[in-house]
Backbone as CSV, one residue per row, in Angstrom:
resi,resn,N_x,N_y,N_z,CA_x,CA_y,CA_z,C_x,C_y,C_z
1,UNK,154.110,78.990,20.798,153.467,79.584,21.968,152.087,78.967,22.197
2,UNK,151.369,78.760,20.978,149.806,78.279,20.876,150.271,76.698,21.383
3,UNK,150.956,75.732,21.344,151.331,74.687,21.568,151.681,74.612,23.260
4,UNK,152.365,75.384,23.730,152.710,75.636,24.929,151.570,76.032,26.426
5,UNK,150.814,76.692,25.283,149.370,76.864,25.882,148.589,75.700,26.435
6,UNK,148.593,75.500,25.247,147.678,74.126,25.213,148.104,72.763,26.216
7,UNK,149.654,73.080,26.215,150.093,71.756,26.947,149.872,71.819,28.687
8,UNK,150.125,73.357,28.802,149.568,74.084,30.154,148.135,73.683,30.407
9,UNK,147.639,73.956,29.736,145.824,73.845,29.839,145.726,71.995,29.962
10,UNK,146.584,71.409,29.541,145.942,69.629,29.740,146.173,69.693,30.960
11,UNK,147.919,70.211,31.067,148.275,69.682,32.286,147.398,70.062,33.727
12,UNK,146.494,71.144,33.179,146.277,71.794,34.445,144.698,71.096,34.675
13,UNK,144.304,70.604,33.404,143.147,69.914,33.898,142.815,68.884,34.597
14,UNK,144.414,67.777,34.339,144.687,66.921,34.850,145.085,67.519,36.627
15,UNK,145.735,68.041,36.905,145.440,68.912,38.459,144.205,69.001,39.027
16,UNK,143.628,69.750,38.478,142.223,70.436,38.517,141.397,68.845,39.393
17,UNK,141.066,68.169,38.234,140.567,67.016,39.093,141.433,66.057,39.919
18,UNK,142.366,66.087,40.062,143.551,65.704,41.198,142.970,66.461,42.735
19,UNK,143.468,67.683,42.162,142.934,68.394,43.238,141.376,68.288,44.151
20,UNK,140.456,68.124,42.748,138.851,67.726,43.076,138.928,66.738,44.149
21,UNK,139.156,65.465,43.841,139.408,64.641,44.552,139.949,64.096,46.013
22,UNK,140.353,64.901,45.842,141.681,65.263,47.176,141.078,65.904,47.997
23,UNK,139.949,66.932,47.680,139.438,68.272,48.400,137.873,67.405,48.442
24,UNK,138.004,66.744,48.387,136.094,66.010,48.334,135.198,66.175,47.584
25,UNK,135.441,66.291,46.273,134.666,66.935,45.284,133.947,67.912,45.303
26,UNK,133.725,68.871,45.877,132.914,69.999,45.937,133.620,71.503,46.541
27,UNK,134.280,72.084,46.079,135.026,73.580,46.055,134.709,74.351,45.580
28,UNK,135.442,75.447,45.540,135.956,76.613,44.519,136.769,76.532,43.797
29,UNK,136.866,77.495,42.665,137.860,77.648,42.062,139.562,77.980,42.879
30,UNK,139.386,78.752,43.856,140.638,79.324,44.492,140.984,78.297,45.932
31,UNK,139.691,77.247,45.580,139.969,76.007,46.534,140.990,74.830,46.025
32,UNK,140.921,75.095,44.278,141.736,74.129,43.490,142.589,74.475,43.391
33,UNK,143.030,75.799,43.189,144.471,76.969,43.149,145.136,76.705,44.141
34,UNK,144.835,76.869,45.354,145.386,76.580,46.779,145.724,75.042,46.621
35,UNK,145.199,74.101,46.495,145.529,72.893,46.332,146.329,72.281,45.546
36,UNK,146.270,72.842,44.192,147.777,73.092,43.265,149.034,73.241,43.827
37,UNK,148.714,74.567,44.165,150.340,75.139,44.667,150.723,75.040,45.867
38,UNK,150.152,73.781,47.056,150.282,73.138,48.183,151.081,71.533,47.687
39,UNK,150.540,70.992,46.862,150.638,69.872,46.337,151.164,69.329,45.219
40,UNK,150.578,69.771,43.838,151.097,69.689,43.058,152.446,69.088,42.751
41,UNK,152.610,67.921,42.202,154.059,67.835,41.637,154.139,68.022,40.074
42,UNK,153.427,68.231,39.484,153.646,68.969,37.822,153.564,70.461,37.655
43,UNK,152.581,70.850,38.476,152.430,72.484,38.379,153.534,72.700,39.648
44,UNK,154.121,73.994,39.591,155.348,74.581,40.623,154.432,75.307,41.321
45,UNK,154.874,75.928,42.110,154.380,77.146,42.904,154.430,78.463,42.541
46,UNK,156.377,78.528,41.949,156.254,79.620,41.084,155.452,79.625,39.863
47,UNK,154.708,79.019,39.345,153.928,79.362,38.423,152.331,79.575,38.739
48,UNK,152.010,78.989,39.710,150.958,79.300,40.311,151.035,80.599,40.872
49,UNK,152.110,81.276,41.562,151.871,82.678,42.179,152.628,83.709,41.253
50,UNK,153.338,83.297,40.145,153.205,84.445,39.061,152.555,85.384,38.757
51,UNK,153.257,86.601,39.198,152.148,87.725,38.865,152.793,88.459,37.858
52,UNK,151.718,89.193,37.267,152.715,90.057,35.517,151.841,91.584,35.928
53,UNK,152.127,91.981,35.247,150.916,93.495,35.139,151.216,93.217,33.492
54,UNK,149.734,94.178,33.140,148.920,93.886,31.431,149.563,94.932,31.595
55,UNK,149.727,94.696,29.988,150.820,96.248,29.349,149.496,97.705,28.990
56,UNK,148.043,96.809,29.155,146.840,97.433,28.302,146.356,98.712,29.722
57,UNK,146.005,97.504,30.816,145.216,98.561,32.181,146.441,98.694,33.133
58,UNK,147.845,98.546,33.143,148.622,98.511,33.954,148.216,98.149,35.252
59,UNK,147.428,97.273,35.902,146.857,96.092,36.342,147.945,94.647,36.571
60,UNK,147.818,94.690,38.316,148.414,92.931,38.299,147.509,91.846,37.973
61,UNK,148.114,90.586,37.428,147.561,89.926,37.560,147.632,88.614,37.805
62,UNK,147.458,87.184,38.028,147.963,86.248,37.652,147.582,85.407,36.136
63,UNK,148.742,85.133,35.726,148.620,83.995,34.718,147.612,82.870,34.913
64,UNK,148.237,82.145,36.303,147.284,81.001,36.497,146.141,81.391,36.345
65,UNK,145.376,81.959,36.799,144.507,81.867,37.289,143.345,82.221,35.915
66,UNK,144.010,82.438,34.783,143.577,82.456,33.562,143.795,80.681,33.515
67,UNK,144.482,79.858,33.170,144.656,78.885,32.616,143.706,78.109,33.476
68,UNK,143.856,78.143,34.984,142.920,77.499,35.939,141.358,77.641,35.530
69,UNK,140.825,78.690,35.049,140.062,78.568,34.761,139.198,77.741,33.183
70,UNK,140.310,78.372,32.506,139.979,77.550,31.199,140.051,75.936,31.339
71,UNK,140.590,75.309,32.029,141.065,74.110,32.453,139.383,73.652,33.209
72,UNK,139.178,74.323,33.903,137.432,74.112,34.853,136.481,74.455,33.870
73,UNK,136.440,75.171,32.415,135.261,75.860,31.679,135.361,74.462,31.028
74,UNK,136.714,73.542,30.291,136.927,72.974,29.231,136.137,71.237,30.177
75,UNK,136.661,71.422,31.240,135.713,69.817,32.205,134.392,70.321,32.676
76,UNK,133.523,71.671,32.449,132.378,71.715,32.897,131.569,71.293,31.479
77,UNK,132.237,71.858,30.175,132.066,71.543,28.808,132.002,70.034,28.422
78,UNK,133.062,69.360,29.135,132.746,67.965,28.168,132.128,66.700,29.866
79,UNK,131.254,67.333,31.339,130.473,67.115,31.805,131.650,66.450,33.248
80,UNK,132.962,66.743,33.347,133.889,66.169,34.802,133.163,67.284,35.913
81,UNK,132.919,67.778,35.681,132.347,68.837,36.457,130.982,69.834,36.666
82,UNK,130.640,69.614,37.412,129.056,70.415,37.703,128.690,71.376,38.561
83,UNK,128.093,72.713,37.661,127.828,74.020,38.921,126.637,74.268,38.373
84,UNK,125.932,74.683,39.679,124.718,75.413,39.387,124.933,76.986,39.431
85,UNK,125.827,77.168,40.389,125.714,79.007,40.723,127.324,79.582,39.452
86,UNK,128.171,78.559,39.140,129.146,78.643,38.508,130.227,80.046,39.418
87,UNK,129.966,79.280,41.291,131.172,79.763,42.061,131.242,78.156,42.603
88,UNK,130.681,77.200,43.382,130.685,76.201,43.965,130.858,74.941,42.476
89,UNK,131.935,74.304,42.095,132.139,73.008,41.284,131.683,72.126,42.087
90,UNK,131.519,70.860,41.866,131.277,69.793,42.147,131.550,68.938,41.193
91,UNK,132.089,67.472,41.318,132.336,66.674,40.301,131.419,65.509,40.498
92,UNK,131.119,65.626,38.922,129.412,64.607,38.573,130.161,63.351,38.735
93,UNK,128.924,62.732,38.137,129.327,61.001,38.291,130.524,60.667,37.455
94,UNK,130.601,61.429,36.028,131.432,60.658,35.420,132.934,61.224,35.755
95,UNK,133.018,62.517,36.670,134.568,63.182,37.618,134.842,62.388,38.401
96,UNK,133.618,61.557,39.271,134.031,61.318,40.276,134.885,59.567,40.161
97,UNK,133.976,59.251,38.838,134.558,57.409,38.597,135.885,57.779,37.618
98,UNK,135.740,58.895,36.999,137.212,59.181,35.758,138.531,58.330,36.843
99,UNK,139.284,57.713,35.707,140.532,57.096,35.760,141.435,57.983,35.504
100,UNK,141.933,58.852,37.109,142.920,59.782,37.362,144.960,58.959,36.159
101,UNK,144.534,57.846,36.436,145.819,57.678,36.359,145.979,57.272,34.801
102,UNK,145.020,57.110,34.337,145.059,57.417,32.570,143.894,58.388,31.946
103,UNK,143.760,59.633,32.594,142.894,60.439,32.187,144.080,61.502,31.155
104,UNK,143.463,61.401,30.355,144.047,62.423,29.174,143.463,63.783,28.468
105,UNK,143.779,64.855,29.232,143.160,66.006,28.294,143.065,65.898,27.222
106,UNK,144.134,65.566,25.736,144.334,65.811,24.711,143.026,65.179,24.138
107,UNK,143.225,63.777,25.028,142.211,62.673,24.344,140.804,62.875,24.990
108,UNK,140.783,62.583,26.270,139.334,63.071,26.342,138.833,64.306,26.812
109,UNK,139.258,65.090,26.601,138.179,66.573,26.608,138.516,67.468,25.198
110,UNK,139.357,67.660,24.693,139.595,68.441,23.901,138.553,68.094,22.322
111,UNK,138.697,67.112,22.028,137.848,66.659,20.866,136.589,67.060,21.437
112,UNK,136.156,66.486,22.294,134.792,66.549,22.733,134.169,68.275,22.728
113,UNK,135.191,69.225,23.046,135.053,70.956,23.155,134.695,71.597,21.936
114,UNK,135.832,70.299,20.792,136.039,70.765,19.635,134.652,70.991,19.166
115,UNK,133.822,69.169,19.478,132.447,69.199,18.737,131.468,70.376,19.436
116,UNK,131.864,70.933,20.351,130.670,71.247,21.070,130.575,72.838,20.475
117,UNK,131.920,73.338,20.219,132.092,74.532,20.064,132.858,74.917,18.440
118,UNK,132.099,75.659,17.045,132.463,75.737,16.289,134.158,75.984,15.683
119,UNK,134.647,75.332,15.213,136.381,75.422,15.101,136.454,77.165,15.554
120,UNK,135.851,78.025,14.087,136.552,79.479,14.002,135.737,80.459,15.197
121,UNK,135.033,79.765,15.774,134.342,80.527,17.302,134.815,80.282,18.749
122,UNK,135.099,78.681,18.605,135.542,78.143,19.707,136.111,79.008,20.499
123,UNK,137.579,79.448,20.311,138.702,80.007,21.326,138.136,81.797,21.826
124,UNK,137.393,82.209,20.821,136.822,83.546,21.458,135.728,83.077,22.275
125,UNK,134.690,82.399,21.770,133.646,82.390,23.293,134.049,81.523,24.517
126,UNK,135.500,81.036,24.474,135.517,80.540,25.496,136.476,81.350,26.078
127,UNK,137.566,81.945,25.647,137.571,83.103,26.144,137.270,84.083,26.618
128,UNK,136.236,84.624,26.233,135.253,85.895,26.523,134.633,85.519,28.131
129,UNK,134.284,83.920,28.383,133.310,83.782,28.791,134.607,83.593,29.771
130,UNK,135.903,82.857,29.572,136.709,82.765,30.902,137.150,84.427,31.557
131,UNK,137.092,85.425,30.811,137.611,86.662,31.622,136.244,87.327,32.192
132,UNK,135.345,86.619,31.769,133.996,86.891,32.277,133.919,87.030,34.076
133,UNK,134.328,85.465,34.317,134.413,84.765,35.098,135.622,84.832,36.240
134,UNK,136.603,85.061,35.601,137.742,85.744,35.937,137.623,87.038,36.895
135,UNK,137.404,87.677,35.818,136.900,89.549,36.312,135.747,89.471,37.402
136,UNK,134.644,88.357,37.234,133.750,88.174,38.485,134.430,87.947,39.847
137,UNK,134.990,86.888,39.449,135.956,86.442,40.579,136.767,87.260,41.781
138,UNK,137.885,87.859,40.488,138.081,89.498,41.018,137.474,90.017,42.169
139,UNK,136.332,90.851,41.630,135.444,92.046,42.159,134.923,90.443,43.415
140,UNK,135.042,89.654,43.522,134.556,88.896,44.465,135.598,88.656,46.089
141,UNK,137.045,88.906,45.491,137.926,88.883,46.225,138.765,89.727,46.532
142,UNK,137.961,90.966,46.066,138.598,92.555,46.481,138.897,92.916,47.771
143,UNK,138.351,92.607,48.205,138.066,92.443,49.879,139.058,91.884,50.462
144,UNK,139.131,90.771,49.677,140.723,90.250,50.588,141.920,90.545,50.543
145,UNK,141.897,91.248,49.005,143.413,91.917,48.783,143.365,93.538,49.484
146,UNK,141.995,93.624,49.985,141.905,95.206,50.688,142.605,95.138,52.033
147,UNK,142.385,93.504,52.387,142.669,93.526,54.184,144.183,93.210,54.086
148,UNK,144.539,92.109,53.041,145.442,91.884,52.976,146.892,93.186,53.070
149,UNK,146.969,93.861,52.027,147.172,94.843,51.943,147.300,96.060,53.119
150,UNK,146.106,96.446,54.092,145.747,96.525,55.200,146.770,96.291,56.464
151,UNK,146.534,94.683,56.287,147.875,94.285,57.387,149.253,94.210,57.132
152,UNK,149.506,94.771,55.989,150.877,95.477,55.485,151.149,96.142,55.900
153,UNK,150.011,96.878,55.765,150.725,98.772,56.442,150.584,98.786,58.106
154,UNK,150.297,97.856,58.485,149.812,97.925,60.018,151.522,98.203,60.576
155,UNK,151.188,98.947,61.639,152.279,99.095,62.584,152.168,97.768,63.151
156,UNK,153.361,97.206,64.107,153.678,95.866,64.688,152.580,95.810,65.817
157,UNK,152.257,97.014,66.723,151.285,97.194,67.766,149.781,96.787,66.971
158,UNK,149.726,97.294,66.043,147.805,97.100,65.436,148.386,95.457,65.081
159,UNK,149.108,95.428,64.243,149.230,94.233,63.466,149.078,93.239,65.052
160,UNK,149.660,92.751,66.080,149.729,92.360,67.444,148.072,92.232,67.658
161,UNK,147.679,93.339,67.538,146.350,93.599,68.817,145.289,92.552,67.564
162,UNK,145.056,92.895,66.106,144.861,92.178,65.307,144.499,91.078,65.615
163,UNK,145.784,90.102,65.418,146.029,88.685,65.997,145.514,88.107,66.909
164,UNK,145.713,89.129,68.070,145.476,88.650,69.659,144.131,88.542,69.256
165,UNK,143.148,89.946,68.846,141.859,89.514,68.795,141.601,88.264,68.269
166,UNK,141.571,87.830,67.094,141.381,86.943,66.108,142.089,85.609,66.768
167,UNK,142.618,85.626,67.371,143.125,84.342,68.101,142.082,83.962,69.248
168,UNK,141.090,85.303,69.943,140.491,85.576,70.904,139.484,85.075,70.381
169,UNK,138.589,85.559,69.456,137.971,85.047,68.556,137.765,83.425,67.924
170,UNK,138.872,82.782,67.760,139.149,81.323,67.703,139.238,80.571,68.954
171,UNK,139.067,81.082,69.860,138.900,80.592,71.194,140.424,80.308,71.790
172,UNK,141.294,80.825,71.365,142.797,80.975,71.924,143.050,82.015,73.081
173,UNK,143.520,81.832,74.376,143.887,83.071,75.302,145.031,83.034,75.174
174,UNK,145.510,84.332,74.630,146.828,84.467,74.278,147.762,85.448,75.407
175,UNK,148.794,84.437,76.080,149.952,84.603,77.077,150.928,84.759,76.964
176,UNK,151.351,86.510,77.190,152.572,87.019,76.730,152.148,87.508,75.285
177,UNK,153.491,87.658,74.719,152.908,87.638,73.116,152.631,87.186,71.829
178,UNK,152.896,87.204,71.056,152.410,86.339,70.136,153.740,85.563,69.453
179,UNK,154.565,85.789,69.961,155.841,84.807,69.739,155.968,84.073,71.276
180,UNK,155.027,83.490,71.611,154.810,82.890,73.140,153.774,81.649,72.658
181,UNK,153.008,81.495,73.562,152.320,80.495,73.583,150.722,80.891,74.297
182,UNK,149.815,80.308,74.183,148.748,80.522,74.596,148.002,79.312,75.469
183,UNK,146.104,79.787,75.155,145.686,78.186,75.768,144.628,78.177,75.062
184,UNK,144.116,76.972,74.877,142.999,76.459,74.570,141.974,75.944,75.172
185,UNK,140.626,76.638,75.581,140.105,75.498,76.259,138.827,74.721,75.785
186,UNK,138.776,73.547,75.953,137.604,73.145,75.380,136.423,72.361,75.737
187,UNK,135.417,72.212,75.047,134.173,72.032,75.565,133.817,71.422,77.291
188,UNK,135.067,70.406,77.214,134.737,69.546,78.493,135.695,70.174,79.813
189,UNK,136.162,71.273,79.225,137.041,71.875,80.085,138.686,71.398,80.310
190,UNK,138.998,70.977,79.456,140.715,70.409,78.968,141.338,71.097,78.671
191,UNK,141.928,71.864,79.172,143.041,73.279,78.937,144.699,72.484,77.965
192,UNK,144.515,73.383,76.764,145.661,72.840,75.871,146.472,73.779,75.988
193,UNK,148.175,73.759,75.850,149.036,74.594,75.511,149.327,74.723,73.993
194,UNK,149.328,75.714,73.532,149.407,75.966,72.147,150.828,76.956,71.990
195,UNK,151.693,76.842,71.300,152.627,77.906,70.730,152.408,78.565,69.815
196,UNK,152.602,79.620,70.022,151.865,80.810,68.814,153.081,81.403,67.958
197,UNK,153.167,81.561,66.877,153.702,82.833,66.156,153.159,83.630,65.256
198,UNK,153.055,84.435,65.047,152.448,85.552,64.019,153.670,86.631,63.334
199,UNK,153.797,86.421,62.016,154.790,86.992,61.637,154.060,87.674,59.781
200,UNK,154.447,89.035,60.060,154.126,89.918,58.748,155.519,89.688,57.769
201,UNK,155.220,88.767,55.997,156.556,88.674,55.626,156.103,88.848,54.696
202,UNK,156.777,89.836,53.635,157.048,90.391,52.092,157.221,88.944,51.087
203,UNK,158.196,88.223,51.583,158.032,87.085,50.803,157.214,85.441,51.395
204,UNK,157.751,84.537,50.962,157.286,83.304,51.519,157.977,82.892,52.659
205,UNK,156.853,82.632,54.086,157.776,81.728,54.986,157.932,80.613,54.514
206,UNK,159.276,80.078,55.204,160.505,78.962,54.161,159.987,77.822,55.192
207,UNK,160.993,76.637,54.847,161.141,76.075,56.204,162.043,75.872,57.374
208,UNK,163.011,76.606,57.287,164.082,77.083,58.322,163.321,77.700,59.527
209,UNK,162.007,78.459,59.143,161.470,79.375,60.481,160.568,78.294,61.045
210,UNK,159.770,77.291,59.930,158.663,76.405,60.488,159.869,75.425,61.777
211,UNK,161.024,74.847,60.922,162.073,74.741,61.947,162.043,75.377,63.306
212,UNK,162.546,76.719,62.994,162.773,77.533,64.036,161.676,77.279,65.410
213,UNK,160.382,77.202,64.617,159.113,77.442,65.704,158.782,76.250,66.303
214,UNK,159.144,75.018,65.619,159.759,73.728,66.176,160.511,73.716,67.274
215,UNK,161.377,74.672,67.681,161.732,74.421,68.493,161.277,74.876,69.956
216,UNK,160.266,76.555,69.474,159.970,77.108,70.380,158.568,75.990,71.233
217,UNK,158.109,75.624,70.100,157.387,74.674,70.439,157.595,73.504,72.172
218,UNK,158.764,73.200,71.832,159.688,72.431,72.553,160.176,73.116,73.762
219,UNK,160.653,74.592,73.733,160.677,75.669,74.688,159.531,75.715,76.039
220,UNK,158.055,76.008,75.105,156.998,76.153,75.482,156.672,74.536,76.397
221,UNK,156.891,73.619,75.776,155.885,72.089,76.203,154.860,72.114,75.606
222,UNK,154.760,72.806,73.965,153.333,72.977,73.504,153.118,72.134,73.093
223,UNK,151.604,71.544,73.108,150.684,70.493,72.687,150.543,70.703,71.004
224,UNK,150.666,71.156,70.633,151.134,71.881,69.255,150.987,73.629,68.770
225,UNK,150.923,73.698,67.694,151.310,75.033,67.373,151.072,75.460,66.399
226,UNK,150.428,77.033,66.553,149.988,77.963,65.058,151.053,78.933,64.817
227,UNK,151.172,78.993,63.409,152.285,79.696,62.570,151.435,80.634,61.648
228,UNK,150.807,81.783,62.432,150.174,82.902,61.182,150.882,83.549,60.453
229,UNK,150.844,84.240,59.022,151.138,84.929,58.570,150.657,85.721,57.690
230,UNK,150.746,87.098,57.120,150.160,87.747,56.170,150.216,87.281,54.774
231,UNK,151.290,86.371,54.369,152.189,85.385,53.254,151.430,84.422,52.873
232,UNK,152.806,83.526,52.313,152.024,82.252,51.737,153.213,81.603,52.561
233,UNK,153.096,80.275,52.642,153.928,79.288,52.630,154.572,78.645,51.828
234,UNK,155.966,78.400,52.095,156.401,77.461,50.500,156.316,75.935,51.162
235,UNK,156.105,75.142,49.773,155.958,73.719,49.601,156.735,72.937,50.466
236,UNK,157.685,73.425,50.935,158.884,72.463,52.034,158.167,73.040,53.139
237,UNK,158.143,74.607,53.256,157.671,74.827,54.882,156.341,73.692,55.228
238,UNK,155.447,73.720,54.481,154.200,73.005,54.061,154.580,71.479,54.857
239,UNK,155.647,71.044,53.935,155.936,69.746,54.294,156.236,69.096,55.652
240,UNK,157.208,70.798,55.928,158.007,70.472,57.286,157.033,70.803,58.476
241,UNK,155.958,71.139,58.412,154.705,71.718,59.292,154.352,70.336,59.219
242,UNK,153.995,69.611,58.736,152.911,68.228,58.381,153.984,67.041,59.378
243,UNK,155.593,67.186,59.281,156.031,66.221,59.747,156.301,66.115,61.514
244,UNK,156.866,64.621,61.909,156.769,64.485,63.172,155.137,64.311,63.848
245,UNK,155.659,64.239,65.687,153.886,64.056,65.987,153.671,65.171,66.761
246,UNK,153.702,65.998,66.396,153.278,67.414,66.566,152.522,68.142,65.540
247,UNK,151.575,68.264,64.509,151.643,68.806,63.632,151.351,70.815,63.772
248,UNK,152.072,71.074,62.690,151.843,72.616,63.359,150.848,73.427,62.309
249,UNK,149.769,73.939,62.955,148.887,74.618,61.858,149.277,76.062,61.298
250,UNK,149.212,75.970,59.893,149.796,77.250,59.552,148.686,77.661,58.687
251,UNK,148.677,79.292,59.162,147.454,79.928,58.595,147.971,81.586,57.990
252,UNK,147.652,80.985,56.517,148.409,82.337,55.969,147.143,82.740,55.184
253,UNK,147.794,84.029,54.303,146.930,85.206,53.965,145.752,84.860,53.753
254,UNK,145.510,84.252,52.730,143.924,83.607,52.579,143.086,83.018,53.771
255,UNK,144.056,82.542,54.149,142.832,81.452,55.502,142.580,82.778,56.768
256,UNK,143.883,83.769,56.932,143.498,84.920,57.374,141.975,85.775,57.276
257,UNK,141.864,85.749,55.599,140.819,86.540,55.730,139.649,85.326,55.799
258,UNK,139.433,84.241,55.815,138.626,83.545,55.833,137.769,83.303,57.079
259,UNK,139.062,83.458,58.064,138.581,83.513,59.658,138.098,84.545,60.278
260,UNK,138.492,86.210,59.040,138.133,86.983,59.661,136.529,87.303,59.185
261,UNK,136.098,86.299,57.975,134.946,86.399,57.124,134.160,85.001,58.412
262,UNK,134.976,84.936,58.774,133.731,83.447,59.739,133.635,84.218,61.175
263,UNK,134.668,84.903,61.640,133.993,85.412,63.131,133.634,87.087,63.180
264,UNK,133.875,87.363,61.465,132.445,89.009,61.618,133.829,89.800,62.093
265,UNK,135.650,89.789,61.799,136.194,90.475,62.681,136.305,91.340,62.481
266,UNK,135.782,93.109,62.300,135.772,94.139,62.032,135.248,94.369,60.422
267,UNK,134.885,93.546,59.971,134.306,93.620,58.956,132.743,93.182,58.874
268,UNK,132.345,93.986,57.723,130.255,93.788,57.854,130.304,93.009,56.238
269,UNK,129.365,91.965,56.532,129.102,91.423,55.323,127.989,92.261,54.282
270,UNK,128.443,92.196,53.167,127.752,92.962,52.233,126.779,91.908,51.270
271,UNK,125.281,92.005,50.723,124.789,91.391,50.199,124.801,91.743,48.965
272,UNK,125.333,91.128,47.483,125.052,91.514,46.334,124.377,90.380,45.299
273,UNK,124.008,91.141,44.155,123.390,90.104,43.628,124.432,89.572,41.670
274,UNK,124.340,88.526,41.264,125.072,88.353,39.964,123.981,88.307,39.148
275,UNK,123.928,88.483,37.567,122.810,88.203,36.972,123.495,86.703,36.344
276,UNK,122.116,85.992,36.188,122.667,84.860,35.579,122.205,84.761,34.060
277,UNK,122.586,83.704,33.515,122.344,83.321,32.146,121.175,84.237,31.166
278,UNK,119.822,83.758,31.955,118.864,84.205,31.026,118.656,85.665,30.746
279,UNK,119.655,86.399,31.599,119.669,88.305,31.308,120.764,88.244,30.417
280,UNK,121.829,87.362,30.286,122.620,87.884,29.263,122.490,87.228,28.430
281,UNK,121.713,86.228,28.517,121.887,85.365,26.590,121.334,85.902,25.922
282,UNK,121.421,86.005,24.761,121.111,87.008,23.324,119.663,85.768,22.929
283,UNK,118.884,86.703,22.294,117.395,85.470,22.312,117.494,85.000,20.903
């Protein structure tokens, strides 16, 4: 099991800066997660959105998002990676020149952790310090599993009016309803046709529906097309959105609340503060 761990944790470090790279060196943690389980061809999706509940707080949780992190503590440790606030990564000089295509956890980070961190201490303070970080994280993204959640229970009418706003909001006038099409207009006054769908789904939209909306697309004469959802997307829908010369933007749960955190949509931003280092280090 301790072996299995470990092979998880290379592999995921090797991601981790895959992902860095890909995303422009400078993210989040749940910016590399998303980029994993969009991309990824070693990590799956189902293992990225694995959820368990602890047998201890009867609490969901994810797996990943334990390993994801240990994977970012173990490259901030031997210097692929650099934070000042330890929410925003960035990858230093030596992340950004590392040789993706013979970079080796086993070989170069793990020895290097070893020296840094006493053998019989090592795995607890880096532990301690990943559920630290973890649990911060959490209480950081409560909010989104509040709205999320939220637009679950919405009747089809709120869930609708929702959208429409938030589409209103993105500068979309939305015509008919939201399985219709809308417009766009922009700066110089160029009116776009857009095809809209908005759909509340328990599991993952596939790519049979990104299909499907392909066609409405075609129905419409749309200039292209948004595919919202309360969900995630799976890796083919992903794919099948990206192909042809139409591309279709799909905006699921996360990027949901992201838009509703950028245009203020019924929600008030709250100011809090974290303590850093020098209140909790022991003197």
């Amino acid at each position: 099991m301790a072996n299995r761990q470990i092979e998880i944790e290379n592999t995921t470090m090797n991601e981790v800066l895959n992902a860095m790279h890909r995303l422009g060196g400078q993210v989040t943690r749940k910016d590399i997660r998303q980029d994993i389980r969009d991309n990824s061809d070693a990590i799956s999706e189902k293992i990225v959105d694995e959820v368990k509940t602890s047998k201890k707080s009867r609490e969901e949780y994810r797996p990943f998002d334990y390993i994801s992190n240990f994977a970012v503590k173990y490259l901030i440790a031997t210097g692929y990676i650099h934070t000042d606030d330890n929410h925003v990564l960035e990858l230093s000089e030596k992340g950004r020149n590392v040789d993706l295509a013979n970079f080796n956890a086993t070989r170069d980070v793990r020895p290097l952790v070893e020296k840094q961190f006493k053998r019989s201490r090592k795995q607890k303070e880096i532990q301690e310090d990943v559920e630290e970080e973890t649990s911060a994280i959490n209480v950081e993204d409560s909010w989104r599993q509040q709205l999320l959640e939220a637009l679950t229970r919405m009747s089809p009418k709120k869930f609708e009016l929702f959208c429409r706003g938030l589409l209103k909001r993105m500068g979309i006038d939305v015509d008919g309803g939201l399985d219709g099409f809308g417009y766009v207009r922009s700066d110089d006054y160029r009116t776009t046709r857009v095809a809209l769908q908005a759909k509340r789904w328990q599991g993952k939209v596939s790519a049979p529906e990104i299909d499907k909306f392909r066609g409405a697309m075609d129905k419409y004469n749309a200039e292209f097309g948004i595919f919202i959802t309360n969900s995630e997307f799976t890796r083919d829908a992903i794919k099948t959105a990206r192909q042809g010369t139409r591309i279709i933007t799909l905006i699921n749960g996360d990027e949901i609340c992201n838009l509703v955190a950028k245009y203020n949509y019924y929600v008030e931003p709250v100011t809090t503060y974290r303590l850093k280092s020098f209140y909790l280090d022991e003197d």
